[in-house]
N, C-alpha and C positions, 0 to 999 in steps of 0.2 A: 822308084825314083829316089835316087839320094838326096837326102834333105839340104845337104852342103852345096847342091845345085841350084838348088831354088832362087829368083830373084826374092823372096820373102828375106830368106836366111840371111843371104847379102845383105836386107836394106836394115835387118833387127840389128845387125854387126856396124852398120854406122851410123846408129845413135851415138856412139859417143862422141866422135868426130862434130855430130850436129851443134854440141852444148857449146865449143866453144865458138862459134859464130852466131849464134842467137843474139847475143846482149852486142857485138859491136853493131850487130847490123841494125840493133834497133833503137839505141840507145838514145838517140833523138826522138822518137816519138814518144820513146814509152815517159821521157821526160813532159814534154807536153799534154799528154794526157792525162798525166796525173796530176800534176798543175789545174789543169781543166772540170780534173773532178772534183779536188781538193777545194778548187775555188766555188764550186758550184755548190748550189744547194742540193741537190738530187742524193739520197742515198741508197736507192734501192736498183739494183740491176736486175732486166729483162731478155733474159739467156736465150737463147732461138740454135738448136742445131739440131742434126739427125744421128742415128747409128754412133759410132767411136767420135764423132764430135761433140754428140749430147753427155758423151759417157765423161768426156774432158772437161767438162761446163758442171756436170755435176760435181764434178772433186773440184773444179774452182769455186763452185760456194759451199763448200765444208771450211776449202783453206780460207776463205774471204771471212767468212762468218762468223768462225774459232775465234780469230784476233783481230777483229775491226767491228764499229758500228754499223758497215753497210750489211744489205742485206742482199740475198739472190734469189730471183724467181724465175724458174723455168716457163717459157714463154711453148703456149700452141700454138703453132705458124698458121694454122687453117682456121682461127678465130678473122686474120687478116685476109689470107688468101680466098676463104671457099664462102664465107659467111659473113664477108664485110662485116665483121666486128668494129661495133664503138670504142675501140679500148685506145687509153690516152697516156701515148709514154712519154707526155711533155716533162713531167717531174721524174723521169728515171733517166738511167742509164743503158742503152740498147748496148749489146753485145751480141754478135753472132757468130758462130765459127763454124768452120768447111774445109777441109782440108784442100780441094780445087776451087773453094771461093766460087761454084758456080750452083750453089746450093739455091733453088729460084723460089721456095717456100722462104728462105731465112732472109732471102733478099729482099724480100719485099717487107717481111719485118724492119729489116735495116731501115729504108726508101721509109715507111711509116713514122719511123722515129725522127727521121731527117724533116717529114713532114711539116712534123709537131712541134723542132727544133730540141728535141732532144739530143744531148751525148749519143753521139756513136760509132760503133768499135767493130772492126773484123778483122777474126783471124783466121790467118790462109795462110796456103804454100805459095800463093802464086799472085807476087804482085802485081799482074795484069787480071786478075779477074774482077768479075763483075761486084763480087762483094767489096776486096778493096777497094775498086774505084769509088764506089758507091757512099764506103762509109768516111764520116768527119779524121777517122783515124786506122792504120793498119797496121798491127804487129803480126810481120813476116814469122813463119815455121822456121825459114832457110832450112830448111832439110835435102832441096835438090828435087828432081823428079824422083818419084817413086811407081814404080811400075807394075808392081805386083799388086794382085785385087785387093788381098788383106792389108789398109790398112796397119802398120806397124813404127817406123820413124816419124813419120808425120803424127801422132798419138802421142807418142813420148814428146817430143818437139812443140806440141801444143798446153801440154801439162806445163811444158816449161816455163812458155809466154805467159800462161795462166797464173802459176805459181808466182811468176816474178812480180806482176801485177797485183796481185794478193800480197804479196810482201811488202809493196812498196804505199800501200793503201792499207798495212795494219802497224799496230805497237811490235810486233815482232817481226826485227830486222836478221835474226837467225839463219832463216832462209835463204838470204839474200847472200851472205855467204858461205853456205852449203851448195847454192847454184853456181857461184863463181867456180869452182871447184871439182863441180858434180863429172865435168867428163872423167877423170883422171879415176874418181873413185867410184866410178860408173862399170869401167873399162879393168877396172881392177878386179871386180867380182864378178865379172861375165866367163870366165871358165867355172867357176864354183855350178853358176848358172847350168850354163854346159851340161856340166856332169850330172847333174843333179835331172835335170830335164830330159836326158838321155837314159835315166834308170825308168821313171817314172813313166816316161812316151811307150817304152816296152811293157810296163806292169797295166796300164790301163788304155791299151790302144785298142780294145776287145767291147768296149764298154759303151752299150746301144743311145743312154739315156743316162743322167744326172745333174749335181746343181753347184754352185757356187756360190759361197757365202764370204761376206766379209761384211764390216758395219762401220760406223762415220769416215772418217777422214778416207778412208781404204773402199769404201763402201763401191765407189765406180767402178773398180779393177773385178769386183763380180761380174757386174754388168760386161766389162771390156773381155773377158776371159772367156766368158760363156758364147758373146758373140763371136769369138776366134774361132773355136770348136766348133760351132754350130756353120760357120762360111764356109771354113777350110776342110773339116771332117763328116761333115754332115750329119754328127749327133745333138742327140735330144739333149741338150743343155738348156738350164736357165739360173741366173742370176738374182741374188736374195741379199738384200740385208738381214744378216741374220736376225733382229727384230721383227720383220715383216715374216721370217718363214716359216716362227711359230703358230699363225693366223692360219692356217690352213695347207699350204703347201708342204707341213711336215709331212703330212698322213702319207704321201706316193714315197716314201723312204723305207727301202728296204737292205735287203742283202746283195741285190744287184742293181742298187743304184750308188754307184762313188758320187761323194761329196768330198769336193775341193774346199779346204776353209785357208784363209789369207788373214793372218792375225798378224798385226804390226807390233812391234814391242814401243808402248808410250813414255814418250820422254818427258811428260809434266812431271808435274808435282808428286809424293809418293802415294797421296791419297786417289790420284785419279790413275795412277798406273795401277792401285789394285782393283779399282775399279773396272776398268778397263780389260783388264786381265782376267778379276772374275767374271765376265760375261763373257770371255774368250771361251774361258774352261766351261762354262755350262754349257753354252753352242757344244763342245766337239765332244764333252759327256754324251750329250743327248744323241748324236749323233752313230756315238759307239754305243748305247744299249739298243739303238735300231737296226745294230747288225749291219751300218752302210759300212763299204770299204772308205774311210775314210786318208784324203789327203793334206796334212798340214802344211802350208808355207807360211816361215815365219822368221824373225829375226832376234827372237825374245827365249834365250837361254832359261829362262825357267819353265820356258812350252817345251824346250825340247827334251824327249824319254819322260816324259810326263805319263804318257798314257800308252797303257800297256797293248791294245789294240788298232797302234794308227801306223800311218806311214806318215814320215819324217822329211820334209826338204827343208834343212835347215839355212839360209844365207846367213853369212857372218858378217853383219853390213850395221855400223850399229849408231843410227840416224831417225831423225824423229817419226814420225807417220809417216808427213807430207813428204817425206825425200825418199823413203822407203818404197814409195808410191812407183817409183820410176824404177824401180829392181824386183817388183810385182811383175811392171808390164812389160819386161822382158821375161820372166819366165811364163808368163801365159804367152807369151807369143810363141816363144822356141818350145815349147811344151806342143801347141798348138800343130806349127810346121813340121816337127817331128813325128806325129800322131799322122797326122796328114799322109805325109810321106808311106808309113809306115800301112797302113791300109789300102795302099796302091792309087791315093789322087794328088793330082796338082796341087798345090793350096795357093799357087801363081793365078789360077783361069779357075777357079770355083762354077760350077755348073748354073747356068739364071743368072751370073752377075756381072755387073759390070764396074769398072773402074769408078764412074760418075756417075752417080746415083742424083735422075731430076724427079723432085716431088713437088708438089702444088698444095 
């Protein structure tokens, strides 16, 4: 199957089109909202999603937390749903997100918050669904339908809402116009992408099992990258904050397991980009005296020909983490679709799945 077939391929190809309808379409709410939060006492958010929307919710309290007082906690739906849970989210702020908005675990988190009279927030592709309707407030994907199983526009499209929200709820207005902006320079480094994903789909399309690391602000694009592979390809993937993968999960690292590493180049201050930077290098050291075939994606000129046993996907995109974040999740996606393709399966109709995934 040619990858250029695929409805996946198509729908990773009109994220960029997506960015600039996000903000007109929602510009009234997102203003309301945060009025609503700003005014309110509550600072801490209570996150509720599944799969690539938990993945979206995690990189929003990296972005939230970096530059603002609030705080984010990922919420377990089945405290409410399976186990009538005591828990009281009258002093927070609920947020859930879905990309069909017909998520009936997250929903009933929302419905709980409404409860209790808490803030609350859903975000969806589809402003008929049940979360929208449900919650106090709804920032639209507008991404359009999406048809294909994997999850890909709608991911990117939600980082977006996410990030805009975060931006407009911390000291750093940055963002805000890095997003006004983002399709044009989005759309710009999508052939680089391309090419880049197109070497790499052929060097590791062979490969049973392995992992993917990245750490704070980047840290969900493990989690998003591994799940791609793992729906679309059917390999043995899993996803690590590089912190966590020294606890144990290093030991299965050998010669035949590729490790993907996603290292952002940090655009703070110069003491935290070395910072930063030195925990890059000791991850993917570590990784190359384990004899894994490793894969760098990164944006940070001084990773690149650093290291004499890695493979190189360099983007030349050169934007702080959180903007970076969005030119990660196109190249695990076309990375992914390519792969996919390349070993003889669909990555449209993944075998067990379905579009709309209901949990309780």
């Amino acid at each position: 199957m040619n990858y250029q077939d695929t409805l996946m391929w198509k729908e990773i190809n009109q994220t960029p089109n997506i960015f600039g309808e996000i903000q007109s379409k929602n510009a009234q709410v997102m203003r309301e909202l945060v009025d609503a939060v700003k005014s309110g006492k509550a600072t801490n958010f209570v996150a509720a999603a599944r799969g690539t929307s938990d993945h979206a919710l995690i990189f929003f309290k990296y972005a939230l937390e970096v530059n603002s007082n609030y705080t984010v906690g990922l919420s377990a739906p089945s405290v409410v749903t399976l186990y009538n849970g005591k828990i009281n989210y009258s002093n927070s702020i609920v947020i859930g997100c879905s990309q069909s908005g017909k998520a009936a675990d997250v929903l009933e988190v929302i419905k709980k918050g409404n409860e209790q009279g808490a803030i609350t927030i859903a975000v969806t592709n589809d402003a008929d669904s049940p979360m929208a309707k449900e919650a106090k407030f709804h920032l639209c994907c507008s991404a359009g339908p999406e048809l294909s199983v994997a999850a890909t526009k709608t991911f990117s499209s939600q980082l977006y809402v996410l990030l805009w929200l975060a931006g407009e709820l911390s000291d750093n207005k940055d963002d805000l116009i890095y997003l006004k902006h983002l399709d044009g320079e989005i759309r710009g480094i999508i052939p680089q992408i391309d090419e880049l994903t197109t070497k790499y789909a052929e060097m590791f399309k062979d490969m049973q099992s392995g992992f993917v690391l990245s750490r704070g602000i980047t840290y969900a694009i493990a989690l998003e990258a591994s799940l791609k592979l793992q729906e679309t390809c059917y390999i043995q993937m899993k996803g690590y904050a590089g912190s966590d993968f020294y606890h144990g999960p290093m030991a299965m690292v050998n010669e035949a397991t590729p490790v993907i590493i996603f290292a952002a180049k940090n655009n703070g201050c110069e003491e935290m980009q070395n910072l930063v930077r030195a925990d890059q290098i000791k991850s993917i050291d570590k990784m190359i005296s384990l004899n894994a075939p490793v894969l760098l994606v990164t944006n940070d000129e001084i990773l690149k020909g650093k290291f004499a046993k890695c493979n190189y996907a360099f983007i030349p995109f050169g934007v702080p983490e959180e903007i970076m974040m969005f030119a990660f999740a196109i190249f695990a996606q076309m990375l992914a679709c390519k792969i996919s393709c390349a070993i003889g399966n669909n990555p449209d109709s993944p075998r067990a799945l379905n579009k709309v995934t209901i949990t309780k």
